[in-house]
C-alpha positions as CSV (number, residue, x, y, z in Angstrom):
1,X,-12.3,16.2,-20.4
2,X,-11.1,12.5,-19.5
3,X,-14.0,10.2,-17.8
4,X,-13.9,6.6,-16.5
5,X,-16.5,4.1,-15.7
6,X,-15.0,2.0,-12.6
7,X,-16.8,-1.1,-11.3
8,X,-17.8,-1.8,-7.6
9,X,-14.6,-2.5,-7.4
10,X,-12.6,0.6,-8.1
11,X,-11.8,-1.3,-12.0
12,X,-12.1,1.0,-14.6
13,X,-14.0,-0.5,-17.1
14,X,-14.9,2.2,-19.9
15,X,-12.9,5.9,-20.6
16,X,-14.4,8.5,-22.8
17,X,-14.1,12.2,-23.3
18,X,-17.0,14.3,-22.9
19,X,-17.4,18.5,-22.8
20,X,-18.6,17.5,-18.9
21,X,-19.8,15.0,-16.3
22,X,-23.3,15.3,-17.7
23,X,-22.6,14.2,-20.7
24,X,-21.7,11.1,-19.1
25,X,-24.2,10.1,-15.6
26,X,-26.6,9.7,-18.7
27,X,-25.2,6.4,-19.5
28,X,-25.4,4.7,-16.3
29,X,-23.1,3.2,-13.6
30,X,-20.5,5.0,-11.7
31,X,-18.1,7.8,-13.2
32,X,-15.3,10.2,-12.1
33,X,-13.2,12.5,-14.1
34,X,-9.6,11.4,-14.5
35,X,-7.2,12.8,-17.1
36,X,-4.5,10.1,-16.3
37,X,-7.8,7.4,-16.6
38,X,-6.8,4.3,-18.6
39,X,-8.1,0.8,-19.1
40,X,-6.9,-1.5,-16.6
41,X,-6.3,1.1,-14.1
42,X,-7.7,0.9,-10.8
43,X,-9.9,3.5,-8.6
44,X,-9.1,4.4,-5.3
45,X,-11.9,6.6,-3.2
46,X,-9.7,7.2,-0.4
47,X,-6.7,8.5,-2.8
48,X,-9.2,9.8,-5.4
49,X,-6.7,8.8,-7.7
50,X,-6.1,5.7,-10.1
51,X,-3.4,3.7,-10.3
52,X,-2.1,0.5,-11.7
53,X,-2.9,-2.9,-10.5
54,X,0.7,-4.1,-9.3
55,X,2.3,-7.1,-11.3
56,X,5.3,-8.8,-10.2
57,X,8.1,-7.3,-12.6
58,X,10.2,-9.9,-14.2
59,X,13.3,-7.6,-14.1
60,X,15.0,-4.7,-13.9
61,X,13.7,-3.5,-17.2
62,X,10.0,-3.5,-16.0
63,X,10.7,-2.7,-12.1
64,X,8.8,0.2,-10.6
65,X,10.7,3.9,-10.0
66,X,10.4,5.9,-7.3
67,X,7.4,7.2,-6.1
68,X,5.5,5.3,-8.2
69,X,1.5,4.0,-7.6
70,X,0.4,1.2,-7.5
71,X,-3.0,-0.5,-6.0
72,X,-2.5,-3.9,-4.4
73,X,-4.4,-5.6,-1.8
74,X,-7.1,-2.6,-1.5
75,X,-4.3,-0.1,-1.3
76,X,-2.7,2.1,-2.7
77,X,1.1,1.8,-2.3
78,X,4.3,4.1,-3.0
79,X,7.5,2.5,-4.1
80,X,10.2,3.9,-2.2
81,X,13.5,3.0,-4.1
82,X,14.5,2.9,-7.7
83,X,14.0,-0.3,-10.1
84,X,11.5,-1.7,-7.3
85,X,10.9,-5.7,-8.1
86,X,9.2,-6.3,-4.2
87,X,5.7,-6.6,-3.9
88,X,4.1,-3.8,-1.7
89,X,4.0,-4.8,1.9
90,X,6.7,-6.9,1.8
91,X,10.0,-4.5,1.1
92,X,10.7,-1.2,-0.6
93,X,7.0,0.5,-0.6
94,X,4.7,2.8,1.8
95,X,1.1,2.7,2.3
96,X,0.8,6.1,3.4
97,X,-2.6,7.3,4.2
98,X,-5.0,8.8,1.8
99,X,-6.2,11.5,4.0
100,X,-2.3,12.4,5.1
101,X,-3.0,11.6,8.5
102,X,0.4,10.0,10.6
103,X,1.0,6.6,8.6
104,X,1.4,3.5,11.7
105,X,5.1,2.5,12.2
106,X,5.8,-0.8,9.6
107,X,8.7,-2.5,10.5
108,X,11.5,-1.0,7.6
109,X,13.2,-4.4,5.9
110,X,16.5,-2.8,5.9
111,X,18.0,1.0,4.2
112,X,15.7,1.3,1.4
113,X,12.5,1.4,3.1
114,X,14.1,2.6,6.0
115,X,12.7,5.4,8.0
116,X,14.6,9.5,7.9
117,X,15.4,11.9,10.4
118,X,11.7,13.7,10.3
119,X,9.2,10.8,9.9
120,X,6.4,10.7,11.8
121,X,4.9,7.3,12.9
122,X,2.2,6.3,15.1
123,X,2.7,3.1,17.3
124,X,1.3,1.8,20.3
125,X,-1.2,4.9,20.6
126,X,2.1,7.1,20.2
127,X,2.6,9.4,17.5
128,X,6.7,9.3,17.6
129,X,9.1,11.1,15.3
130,X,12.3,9.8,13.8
131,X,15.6,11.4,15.1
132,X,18.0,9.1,13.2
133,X,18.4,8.6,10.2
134,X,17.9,5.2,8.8
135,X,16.0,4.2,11.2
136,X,14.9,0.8,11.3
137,X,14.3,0.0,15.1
138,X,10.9,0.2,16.9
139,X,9.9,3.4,18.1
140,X,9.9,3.7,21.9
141,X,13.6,1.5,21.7
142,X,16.0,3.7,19.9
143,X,15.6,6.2,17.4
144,X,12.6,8.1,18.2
145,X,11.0,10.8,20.5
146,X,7.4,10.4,21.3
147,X,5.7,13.4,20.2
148,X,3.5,15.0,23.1
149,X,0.4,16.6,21.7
């Protein structure tokens, strides 16, 4: 089994394989097991998973797929298009929740990010669901139904 050593700060600063977690609380600081654990990965406690440290990608070669992870600004964020060069928060990705609870409405920066028949939002102490697709508008103007508990 895969074990890392993460910081305060969710860094992972040492991986090693041990038979068990053990093996490993002997040598101090903070552990977790991770199979996918790497150096220069990041720790998330809400996700319980690690994933990269977002860096600006200087093209198309090094852009981010679909679905992809990556932790930036104490989050963990999921690229929503292909060959994503944005930085999460800006365009293109979705901070969705660790405990997959109803994500609060972000305003969609056009079709990519834009929100499908389905989604659920909250907003405004609403939880609303989409019934368009490509919705981009603010729910409680056009394009959603508030959903009544």
């Amino acid at each position: 089994m895969r074990f890392a050593q993460v910081d305060d700060n969710g860094a992972t600063i040492n991986v090693v394989e041990a038979s068990d977690m053990e093996s490993v609380e002997v040598l101090g600081g903070r552990w977790v097991q991770a199979d996918e654990a790497d150096m220069g990965l990041m720790y998330d406690d809400d996700w319980s998973t690690f994933a990269a440290l977002w860096r600006q990608p200087l093209g198309a070669f090094d852009a981010y797929p679909i679905d992809e992870l990556v932790y930036h600004n104490g989050g963990v964020w999921q690229s929503l298009v292909e060959a994503n060069v944005w930085e999460p928060g800006v365009a293109n990705w979705r901070n969705t929740p660790p405990d997959q609870s109803t994500p609060p409405w972000v305003q969609p920066t056009g079709s990519e990010d834009a929100y499908q028949i389905g989604d659920l939002v909250t907003h405004l102490d609403k939880t609303w669901i989409s019934v368009v697709a490509n919705n981009v508008w603010e729910p409680g103007v056009y394009g959603w139904d508030e959903v009544v508990p």
